[in-house]
Residue frames as a rotation matrix with the C-alpha (Angstrom) as fourth column:
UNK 1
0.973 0.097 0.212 96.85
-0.027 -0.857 0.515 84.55
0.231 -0.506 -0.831 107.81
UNK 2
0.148 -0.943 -0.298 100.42
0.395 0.332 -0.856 85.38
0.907 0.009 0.422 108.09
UNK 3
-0.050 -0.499 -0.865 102.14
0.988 0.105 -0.117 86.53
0.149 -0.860 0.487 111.39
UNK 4
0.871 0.341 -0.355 101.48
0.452 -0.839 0.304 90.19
-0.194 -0.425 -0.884 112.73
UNK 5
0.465 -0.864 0.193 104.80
0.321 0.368 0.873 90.33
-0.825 -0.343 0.449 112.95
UNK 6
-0.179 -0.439 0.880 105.80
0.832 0.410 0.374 89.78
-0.526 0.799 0.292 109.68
UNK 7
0.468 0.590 0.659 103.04
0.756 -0.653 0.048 92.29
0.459 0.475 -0.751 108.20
UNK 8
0.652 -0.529 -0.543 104.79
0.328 -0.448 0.831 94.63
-0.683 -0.720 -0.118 110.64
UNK 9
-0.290 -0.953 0.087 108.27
0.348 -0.021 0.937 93.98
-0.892 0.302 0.337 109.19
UNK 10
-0.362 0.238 0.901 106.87
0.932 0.066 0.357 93.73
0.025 0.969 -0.246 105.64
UNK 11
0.759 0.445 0.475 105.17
0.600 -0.761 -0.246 97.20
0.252 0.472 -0.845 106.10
UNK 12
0.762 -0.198 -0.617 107.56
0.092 -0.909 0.406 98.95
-0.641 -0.366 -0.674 107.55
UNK 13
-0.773 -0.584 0.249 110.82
0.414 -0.167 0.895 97.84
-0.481 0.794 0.371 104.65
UNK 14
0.011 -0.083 0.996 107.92
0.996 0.089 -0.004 98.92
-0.088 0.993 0.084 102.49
UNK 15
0.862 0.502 -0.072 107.78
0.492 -0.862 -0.121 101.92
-0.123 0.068 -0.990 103.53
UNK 16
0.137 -0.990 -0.017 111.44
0.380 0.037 0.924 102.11
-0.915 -0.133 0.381 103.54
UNK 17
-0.752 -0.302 0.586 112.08
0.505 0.308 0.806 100.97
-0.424 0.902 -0.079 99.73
UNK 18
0.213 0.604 0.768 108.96
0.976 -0.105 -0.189 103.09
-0.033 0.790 -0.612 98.61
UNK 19
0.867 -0.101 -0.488 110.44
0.016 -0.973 0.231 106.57
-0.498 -0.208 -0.842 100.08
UNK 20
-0.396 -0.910 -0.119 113.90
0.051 -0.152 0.987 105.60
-0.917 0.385 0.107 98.22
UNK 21
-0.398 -0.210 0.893 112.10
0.792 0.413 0.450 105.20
-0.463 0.886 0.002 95.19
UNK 22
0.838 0.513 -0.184 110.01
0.490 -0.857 -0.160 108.19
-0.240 0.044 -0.970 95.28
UNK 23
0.544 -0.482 -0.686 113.06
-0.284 -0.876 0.391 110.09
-0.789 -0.018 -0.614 95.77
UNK 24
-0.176 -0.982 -0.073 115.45
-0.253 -0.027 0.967 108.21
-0.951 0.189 -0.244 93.42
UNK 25
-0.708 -0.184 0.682 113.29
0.431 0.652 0.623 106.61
-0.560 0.735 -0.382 90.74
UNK 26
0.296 0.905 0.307 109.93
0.954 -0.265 -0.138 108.62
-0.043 0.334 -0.942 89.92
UNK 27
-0.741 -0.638 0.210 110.69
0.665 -0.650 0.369 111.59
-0.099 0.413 0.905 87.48
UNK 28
-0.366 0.750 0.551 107.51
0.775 -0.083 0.626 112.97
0.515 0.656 -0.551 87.35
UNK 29
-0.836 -0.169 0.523 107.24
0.146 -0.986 -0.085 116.74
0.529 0.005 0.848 87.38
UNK 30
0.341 0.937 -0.076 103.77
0.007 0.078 0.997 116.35
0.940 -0.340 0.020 89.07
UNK 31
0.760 0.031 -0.650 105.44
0.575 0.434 0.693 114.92
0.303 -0.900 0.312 92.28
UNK 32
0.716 -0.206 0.667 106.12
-0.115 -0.977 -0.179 117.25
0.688 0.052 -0.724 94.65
UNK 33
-0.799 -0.526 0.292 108.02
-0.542 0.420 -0.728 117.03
0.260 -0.740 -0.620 98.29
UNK 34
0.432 0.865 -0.257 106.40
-0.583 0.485 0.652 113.83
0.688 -0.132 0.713 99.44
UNK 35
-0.660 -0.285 0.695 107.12
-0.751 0.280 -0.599 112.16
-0.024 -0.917 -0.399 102.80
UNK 36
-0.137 0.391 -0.910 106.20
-0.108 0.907 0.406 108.93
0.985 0.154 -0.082 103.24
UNK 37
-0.132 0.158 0.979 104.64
-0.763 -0.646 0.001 108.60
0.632 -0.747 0.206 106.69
UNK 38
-0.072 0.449 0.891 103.09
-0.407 0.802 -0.437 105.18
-0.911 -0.394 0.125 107.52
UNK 39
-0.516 0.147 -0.844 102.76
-0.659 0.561 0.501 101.82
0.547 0.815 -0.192 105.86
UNK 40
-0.238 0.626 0.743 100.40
-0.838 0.255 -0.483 99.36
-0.491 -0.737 0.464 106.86
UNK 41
-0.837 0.051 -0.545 100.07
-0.220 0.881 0.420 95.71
0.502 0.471 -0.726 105.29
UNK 42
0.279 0.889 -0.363 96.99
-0.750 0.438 0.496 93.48
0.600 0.133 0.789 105.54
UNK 43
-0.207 -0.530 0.822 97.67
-0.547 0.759 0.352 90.14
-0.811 -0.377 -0.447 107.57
UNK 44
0.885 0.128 0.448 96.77
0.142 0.842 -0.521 88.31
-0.444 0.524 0.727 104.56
UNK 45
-0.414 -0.905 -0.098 99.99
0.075 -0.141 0.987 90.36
-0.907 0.402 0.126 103.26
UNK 46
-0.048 0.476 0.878 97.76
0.990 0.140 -0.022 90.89
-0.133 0.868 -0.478 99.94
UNK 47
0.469 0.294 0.833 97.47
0.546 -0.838 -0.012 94.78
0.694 0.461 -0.553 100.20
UNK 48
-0.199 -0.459 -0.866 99.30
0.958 -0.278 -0.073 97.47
-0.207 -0.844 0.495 101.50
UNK 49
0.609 0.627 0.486 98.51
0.712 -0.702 0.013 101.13
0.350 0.338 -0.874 102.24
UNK 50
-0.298 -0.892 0.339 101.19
0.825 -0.419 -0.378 104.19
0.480 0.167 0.861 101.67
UNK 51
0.735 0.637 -0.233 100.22
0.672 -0.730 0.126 107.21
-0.090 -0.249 -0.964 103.80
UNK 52
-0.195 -0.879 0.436 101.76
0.960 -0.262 -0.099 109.89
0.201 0.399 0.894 102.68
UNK 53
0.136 0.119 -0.984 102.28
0.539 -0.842 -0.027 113.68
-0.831 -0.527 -0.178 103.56
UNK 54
0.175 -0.330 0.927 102.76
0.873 -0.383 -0.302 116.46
0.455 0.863 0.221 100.63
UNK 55
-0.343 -0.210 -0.916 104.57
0.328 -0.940 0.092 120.14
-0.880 -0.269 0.391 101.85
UNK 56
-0.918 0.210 0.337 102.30
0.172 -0.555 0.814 122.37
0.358 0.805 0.473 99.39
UNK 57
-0.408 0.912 -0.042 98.72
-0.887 -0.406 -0.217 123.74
-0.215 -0.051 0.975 98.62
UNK 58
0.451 0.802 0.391 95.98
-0.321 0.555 -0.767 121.49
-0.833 0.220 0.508 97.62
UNK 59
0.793 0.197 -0.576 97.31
-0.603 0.385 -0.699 121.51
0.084 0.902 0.424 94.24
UNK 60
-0.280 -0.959 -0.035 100.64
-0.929 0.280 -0.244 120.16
0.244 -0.036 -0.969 95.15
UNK 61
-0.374 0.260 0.890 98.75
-0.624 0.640 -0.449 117.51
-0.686 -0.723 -0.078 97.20
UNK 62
0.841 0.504 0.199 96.01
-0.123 0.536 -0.835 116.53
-0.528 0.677 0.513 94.06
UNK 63
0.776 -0.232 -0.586 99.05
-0.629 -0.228 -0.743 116.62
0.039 0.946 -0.323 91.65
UNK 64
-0.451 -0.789 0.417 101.26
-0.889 0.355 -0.291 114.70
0.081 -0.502 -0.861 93.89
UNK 65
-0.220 0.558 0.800 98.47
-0.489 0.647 -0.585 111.95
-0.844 -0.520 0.130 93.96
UNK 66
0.877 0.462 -0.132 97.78
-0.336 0.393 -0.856 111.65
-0.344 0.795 0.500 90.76
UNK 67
0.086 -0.996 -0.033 101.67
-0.965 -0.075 -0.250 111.44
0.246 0.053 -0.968 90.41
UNK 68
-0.564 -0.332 0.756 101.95
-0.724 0.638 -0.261 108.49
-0.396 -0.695 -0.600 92.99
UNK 69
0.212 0.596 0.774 98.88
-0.254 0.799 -0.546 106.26
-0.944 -0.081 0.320 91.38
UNK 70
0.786 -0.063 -0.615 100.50
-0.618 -0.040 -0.785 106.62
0.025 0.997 -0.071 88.00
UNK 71
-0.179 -0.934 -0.311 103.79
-0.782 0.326 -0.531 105.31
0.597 0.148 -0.788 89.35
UNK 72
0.415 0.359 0.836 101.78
-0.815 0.556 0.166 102.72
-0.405 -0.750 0.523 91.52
UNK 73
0.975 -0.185 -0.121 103.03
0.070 0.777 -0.625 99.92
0.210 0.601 0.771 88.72
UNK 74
0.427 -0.902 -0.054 106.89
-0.257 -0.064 -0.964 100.83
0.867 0.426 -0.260 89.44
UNK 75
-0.108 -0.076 0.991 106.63
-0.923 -0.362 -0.128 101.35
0.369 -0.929 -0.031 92.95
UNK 76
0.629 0.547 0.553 105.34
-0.697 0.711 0.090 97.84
-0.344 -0.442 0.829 93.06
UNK 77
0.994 -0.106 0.023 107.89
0.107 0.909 -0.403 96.01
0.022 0.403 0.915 91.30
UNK 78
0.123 -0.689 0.715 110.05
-0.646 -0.602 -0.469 98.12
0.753 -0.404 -0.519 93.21
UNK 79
0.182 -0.345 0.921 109.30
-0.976 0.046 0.211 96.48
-0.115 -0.938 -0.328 96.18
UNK 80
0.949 0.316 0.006 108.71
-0.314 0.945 -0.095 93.17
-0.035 0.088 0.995 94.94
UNK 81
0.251 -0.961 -0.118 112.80
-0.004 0.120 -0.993 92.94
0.968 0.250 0.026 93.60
UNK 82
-0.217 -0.497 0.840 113.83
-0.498 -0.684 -0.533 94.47
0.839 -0.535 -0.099 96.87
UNK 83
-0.235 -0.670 0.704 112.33
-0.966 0.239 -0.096 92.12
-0.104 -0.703 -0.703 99.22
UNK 84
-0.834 -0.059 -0.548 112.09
-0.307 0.875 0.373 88.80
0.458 0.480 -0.749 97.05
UNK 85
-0.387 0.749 0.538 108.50
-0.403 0.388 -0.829 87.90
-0.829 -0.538 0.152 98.61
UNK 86
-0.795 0.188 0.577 106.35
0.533 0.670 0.517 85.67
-0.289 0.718 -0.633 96.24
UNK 87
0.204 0.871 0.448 103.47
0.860 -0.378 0.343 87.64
0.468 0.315 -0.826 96.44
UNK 88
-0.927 -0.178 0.329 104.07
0.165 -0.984 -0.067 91.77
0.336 -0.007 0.942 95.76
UNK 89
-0.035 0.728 -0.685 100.91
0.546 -0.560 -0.623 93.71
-0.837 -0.396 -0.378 98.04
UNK 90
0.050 0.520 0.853 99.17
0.875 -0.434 0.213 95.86
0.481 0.736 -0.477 96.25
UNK 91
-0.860 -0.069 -0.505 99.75
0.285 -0.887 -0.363 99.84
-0.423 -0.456 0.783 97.11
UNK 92
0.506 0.862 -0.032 97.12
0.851 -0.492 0.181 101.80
0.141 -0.119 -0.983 98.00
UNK 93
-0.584 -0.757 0.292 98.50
0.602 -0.645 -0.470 105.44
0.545 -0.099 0.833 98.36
UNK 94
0.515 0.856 -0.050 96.46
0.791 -0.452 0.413 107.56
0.331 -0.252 -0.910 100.85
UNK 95
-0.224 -0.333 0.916 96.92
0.078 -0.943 -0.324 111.23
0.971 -0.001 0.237 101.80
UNK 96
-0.175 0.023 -0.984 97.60
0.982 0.080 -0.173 111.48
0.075 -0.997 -0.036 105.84
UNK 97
0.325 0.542 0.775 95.91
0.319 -0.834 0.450 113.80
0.891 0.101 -0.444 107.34
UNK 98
0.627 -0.034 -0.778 97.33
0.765 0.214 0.607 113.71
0.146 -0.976 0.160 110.57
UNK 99
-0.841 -0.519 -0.156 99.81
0.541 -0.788 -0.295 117.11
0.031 -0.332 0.943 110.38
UNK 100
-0.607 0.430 0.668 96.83
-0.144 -0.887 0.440 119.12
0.781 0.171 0.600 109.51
UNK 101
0.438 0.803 -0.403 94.68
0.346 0.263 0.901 117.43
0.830 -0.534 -0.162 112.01
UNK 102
-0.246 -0.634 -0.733 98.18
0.967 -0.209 -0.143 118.24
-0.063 -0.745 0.665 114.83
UNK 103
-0.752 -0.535 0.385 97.75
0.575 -0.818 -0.012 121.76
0.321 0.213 0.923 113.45
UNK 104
-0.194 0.821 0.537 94.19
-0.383 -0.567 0.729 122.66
0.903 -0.064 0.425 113.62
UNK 105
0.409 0.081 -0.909 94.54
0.879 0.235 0.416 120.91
0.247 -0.969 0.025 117.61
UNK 106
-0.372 -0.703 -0.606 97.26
0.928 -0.285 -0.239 123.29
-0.005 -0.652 0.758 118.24
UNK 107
-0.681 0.140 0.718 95.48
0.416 -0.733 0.538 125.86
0.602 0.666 0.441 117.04
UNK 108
0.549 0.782 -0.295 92.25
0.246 0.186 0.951 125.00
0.799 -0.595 -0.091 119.26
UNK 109
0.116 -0.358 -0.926 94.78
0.991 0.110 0.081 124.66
0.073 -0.927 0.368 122.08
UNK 110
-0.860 -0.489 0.148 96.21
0.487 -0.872 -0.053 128.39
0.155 0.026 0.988 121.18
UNK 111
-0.267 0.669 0.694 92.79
-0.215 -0.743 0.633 130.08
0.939 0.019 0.342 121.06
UNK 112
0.555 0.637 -0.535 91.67
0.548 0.203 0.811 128.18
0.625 -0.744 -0.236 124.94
UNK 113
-0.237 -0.939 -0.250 94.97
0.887 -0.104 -0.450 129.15
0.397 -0.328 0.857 126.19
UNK 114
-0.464 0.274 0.842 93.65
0.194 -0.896 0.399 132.97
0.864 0.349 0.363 125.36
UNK 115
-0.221 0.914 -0.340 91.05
-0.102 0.325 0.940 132.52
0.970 0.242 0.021 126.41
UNK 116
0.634 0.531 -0.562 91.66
0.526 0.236 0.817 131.49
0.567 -0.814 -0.130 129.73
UNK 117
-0.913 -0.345 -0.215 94.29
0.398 -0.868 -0.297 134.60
-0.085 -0.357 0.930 130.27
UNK 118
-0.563 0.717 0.411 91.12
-0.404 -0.673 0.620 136.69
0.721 0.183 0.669 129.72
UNK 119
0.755 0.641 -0.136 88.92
0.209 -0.039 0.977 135.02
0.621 -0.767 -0.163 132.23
UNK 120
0.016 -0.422 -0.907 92.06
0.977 0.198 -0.074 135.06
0.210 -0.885 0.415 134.54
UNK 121
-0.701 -0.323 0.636 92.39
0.409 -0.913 -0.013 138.78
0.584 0.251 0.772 133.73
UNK 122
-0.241 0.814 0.529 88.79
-0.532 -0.567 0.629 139.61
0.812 -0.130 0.569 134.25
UNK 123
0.499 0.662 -0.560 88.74
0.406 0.392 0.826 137.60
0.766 -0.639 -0.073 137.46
UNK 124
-0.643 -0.629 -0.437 91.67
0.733 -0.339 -0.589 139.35
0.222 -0.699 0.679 139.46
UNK 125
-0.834 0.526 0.166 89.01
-0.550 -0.776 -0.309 142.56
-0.034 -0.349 0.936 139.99
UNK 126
-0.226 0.907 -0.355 86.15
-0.005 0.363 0.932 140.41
0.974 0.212 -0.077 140.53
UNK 127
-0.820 -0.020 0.573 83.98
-0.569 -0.082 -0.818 141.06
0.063 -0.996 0.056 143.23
UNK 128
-0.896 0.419 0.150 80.97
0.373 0.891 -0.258 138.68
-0.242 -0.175 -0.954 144.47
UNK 129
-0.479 0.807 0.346 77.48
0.352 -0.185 0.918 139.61
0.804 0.561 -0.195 143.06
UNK 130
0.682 0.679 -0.271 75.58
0.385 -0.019 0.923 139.23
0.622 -0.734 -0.274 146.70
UNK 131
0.811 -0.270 0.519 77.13
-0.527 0.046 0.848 138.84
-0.253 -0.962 -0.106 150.50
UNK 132
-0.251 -0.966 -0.057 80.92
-0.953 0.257 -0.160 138.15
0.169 0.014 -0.986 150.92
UNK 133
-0.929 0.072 0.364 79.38
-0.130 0.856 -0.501 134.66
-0.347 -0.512 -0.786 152.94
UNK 134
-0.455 0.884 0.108 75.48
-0.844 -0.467 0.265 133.95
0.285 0.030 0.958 151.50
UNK 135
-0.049 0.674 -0.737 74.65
0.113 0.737 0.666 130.91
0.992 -0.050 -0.112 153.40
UNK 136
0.472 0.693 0.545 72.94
-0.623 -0.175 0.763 130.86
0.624 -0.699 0.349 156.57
UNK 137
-0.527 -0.837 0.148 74.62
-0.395 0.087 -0.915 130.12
0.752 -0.541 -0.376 159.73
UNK 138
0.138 0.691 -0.709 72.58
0.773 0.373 0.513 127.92
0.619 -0.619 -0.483 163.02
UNK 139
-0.672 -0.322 -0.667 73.75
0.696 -0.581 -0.422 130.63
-0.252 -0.748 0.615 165.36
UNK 140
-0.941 0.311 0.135 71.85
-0.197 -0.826 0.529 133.50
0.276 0.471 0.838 162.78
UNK 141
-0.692 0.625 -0.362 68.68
-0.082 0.430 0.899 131.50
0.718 0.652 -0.246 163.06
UNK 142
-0.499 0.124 -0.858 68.29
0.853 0.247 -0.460 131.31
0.155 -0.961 -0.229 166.73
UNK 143
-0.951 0.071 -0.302 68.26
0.074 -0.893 -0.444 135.09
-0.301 -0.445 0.844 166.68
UNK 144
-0.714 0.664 0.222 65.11
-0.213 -0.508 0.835 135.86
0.667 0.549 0.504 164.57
UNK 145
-0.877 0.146 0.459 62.69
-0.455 0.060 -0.889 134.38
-0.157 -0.987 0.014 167.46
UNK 146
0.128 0.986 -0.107 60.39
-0.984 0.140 0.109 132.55
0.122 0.092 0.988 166.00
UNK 147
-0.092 -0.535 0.840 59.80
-0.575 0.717 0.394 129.07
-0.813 -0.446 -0.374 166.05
UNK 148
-0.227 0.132 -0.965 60.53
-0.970 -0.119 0.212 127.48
-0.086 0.984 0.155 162.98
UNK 149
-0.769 -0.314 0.557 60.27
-0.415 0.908 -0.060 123.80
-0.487 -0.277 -0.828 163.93
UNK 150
-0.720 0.646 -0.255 57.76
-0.211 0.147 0.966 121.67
0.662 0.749 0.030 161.89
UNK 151
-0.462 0.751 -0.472 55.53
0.882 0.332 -0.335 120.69
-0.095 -0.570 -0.816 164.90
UNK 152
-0.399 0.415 -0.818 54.93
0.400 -0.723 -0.563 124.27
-0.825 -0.552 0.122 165.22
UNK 153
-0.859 0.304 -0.411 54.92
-0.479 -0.196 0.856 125.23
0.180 0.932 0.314 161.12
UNK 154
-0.559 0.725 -0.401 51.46
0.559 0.687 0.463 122.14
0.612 0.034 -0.790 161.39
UNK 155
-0.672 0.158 -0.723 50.28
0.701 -0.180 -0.690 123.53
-0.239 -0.971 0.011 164.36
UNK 156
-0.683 -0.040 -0.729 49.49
-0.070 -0.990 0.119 126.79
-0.727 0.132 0.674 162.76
């Protein structure tokens, strides 16, 4: 098990040294704008996982992937030069989902938002269903003259 730490450091240059190569070394018409987002090493330091972002439709996204696992063999001996470790991680390349997930929140957030202008709307002319006051008062109770007391409620 190596140091947290380390795996840290070690993911974050790769994520570094894989977003230069993307842009500077991988020609492939498939690959589209891609953003490297997150890297994420094992602690054994044996595997690492690329999350990446793609600005496009779907296809940009599926074509950009298939892009990125083809060049998985360069990308790796990309980093491996770059920071002289003895043992090169394996890349894993995953598609982050996390803008669309930010979007379809904000979205959610935009429609309650509505929402609660419309109830605020439709409460400013609200009046009460019953009595302005509908609970019973000890003073009201006196008046009605009976006795309500439970000796007397048995009694009966």
């Amino acid at each position: 098990m190596a140091d947290p730490a380390r795996a840290r450091k070690l993911a974050v240059r790769i994520r570094q040294i894989v977003s230069a190569a993307i842009e500077s070394q991988i020609k492939d018409p498939r690959l589209g704008m891609v953003t490297v987002t997150d890297a994420r090493v094992t602690s054994d330091l044996h595997e690492a996982t690329v999350y990446y972002t793609v600005y496009g439709d779907e296809t940009a996204v599926a074509d950009s992937a298939r892009a990125l696992a083809s060049a998985t063999g360069v990308l790796r001996s990309t980093v491996g030069r770059q920071t002289g470790i003895k043992f090169v991680p394996t890349l894993t390349f995953v598609a982050d989902m996390v803008p669309d997930t930010a979007r379809e929140l904000d979205e959610a957030l935009e429609r309650v938002r509505h929402a609660d202008a419309e109830l605020a709307r439709l409460r400013e002319n609200a009046s009460y269903a019953g009595e302005a006051d509908p609970y019973r008062h000890p003073d009201e109770d006196d008046d009605e003259g009976a006795d309500t007391s439970p000796e007397h409620r048995s009694a009966s």
